[in-house]
N, C-alpha and C positions, 0 to 999 in steps of 0.2 A: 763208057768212061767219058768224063768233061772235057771236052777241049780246053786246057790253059788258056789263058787272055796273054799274051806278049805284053811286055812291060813297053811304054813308052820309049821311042825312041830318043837316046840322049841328046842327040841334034839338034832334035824337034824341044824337047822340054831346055834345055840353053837358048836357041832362039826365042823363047816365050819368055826366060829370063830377063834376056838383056832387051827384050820392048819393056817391060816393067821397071827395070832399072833405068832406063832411059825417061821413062815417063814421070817417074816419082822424081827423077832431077830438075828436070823443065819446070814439075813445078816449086818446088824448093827456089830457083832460079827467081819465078814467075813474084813471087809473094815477099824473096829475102828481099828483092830489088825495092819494093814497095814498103819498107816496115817503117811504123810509124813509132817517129822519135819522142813525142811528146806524152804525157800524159796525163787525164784530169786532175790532180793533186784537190784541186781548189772547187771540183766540182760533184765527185766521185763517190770521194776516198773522207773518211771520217775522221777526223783528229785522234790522236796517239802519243806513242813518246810520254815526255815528261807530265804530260797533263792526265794521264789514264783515258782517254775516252772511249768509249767503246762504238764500232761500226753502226751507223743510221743509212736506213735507205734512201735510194732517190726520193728529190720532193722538188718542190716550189725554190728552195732555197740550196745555194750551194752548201755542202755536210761543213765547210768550218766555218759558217755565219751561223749555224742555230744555236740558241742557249745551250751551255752546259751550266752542270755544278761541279767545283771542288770543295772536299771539308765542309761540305754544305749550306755553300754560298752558291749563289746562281751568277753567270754570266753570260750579259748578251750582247754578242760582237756587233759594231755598229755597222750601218749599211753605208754608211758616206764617210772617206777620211778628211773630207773638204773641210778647213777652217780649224781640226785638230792641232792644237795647242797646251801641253802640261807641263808646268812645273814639278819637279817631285825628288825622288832620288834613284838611281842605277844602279844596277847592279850589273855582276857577270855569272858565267856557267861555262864551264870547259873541259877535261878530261872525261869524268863523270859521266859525261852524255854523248861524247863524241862518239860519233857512226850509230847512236840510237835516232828511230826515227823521231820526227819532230810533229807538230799536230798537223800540218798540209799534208805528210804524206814523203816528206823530203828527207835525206841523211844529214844529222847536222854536222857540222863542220865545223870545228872550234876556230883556224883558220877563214874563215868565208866570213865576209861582213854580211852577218844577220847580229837578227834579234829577237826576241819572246817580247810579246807584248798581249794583255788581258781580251782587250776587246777592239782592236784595228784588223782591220779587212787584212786579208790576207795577202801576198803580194805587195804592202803600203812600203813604200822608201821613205825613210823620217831621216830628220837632219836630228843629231844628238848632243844639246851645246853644254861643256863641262863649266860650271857657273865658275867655280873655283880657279880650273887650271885655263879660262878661256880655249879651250882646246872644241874642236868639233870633230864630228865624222856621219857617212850616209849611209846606211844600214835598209837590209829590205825584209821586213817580219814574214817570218817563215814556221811561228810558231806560237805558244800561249805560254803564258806564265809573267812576272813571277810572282809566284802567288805567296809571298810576304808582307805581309802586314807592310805599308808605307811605301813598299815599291813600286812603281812604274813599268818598269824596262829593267831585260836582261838581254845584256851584251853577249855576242862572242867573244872567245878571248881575244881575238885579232883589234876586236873592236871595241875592247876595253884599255888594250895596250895602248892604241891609239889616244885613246882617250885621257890617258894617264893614270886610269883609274886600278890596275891590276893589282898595285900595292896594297891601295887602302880597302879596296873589292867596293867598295862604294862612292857614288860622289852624285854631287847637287847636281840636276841637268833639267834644261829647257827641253822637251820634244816636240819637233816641229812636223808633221804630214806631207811628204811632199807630193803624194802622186803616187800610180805605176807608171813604171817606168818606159817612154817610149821611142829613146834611141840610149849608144851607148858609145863612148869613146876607144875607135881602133887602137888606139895605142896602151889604156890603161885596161880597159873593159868595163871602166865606172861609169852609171847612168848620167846622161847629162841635160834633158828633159824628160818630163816629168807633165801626168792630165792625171787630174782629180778621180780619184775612187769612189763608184756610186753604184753598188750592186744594184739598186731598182729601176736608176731610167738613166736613159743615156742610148748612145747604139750600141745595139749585142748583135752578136751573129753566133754561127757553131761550126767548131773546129773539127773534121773531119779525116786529117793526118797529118804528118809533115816529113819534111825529107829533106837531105844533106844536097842531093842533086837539083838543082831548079832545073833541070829540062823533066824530071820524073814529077814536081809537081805543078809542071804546065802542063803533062799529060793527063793526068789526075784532073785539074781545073776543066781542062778541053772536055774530060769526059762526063764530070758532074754537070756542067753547063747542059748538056744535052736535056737533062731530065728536072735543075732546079736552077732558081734565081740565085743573082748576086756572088757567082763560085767565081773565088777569087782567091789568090795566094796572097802572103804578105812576107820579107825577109824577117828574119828577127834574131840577135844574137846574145848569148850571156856566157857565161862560163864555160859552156860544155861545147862553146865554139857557132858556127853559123849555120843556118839552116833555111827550110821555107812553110809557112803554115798554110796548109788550105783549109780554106772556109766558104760556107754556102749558109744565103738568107742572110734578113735584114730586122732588124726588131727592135722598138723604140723601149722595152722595157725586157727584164730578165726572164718574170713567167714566161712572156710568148719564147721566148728562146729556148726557155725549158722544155716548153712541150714538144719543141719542134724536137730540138734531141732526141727524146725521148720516141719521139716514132720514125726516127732516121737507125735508131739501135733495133728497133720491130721491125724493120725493113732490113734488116740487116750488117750497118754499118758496125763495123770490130769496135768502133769508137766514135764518140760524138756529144762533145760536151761543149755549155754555152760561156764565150768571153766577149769581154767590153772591148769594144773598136777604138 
């Protein structure tokens, strides 16, 4: 006859428990501390929402700067918002669309001062002047459209009320390019400087995380320094409150930024997309 095997002792298989339980915490712990708040909209992620586009792979060019078509018409988002200036007419867009995504990759916000615009960089702040009502307001395009015969720009509603324009749904307006945006006022959270938009030269570097704690992305920084140039954090604040971005490397134009991404993601980084300093 077999000798039975004895079942493991319950002791023994609890003690083996709670190291496993214990270890999968640590790192749960180790990774929630470090989660990165940002993420590439503008470098990634292909345009959607309102405009139908459908997802394009990494390339040379960030996904909402390449030609699309709608209705079959081609358009090609410009690489500089520098010196943009148009006369034309506005429009708005608001229930309809609200919490649908927008072509960056963002929720739109019928509240939130944006706007759809055909072919401005993404990211661009435009000043919006009502010819009629002399009324303005500062908007940051967060999306494409609209794609109407004769129109320019579509407002949010916020940004249309302001405007005056909510009643009539349209009105004459100047659009003015201001910039991305590069500080913001404490008290309102409305950009109040503004440096020229120029996807091909300028300095770029790649964003690598970011975090709500500046001591967790000095740590961050201290440890990228070890192994690559120029790792540096920078504050930066908008809606969703303040935070800290790190970035490593230096590049006088977008390709070299590109590439470099792209082999910091084969090395393994969760995330690493290129933005203009």
């Amino acid at each position: 006859m077999k000798n039975k095997q004895s079942p493991p002792a319950k002791s023994q298989f609890g003690f083996f428990q709670l190291i496993f339980s214990l270890l999968v915490f640590s790192l749960v712990m180790m990774f929630g501390c470090t989660k990165h708040l940002d993420s590439p909209h503008d470098y990634d992620k292909a345009p959607s929402g309102k405009s139908g586009h459908q997802k394009t792979p990494r390339g040379k060019a960030p996904a909402t700067q390449r030609p699309y078509t709608i209705k079959g018409k081609q358009y090609t988002p410009m690489a500089s918002a520098h010196g943009y200036v148009e006369k034309g007419i506005a429009s708005w867009y608001g229930k309809k669309f609200h919490g649908r995504k927008t072509s960056n990759g963002e929720v739109y916000n019928m509240y939130a001062m944006t706007a759809a615009h055909k072919t401005l960089p993404m990211g661009t702040w435009v000043k919006v002047y009502n010819r009629k009502t002399k009324q303005e307001v500062t908007l940051r395009v967060n999306d494409r459209g609209p794609f109407v015969t004769g129109r320019i720009i579509d407002l949010s509603y916020t940004g249309a009320k302001r405007l005056g324009m909510v009643g009539p749904g349209t009105a004459p307006v100047i659009v003015t390019a201001l910039g991305r945006a590069t500080s913001y006022s404490k008290k309102t959270h409305a950009p109040v400087a503004f440096k020229p938009v120029d996807y091909w030269q300028g300095n770029f570097t790649v964003q690598v995380g970011a975090f709500k704690v500046k001591t967790n992305a000095e740590n961050y920084r201290k440890k990228l320094s070890a192994t690559y140039l120029n790792a540096h954090f920078i504050p930066y604040e908008d809606d969703r409150g303040h935070f800290y971005r790190v970035r490593i490397g230096k590049f006088a134009n977008l390709k070299d930024a590109n590439q470099f991404s792209e082999r910091l993601m084969k090395e393994g980084f969760t995330q690493a997309f290129a933005v203009a300093e």
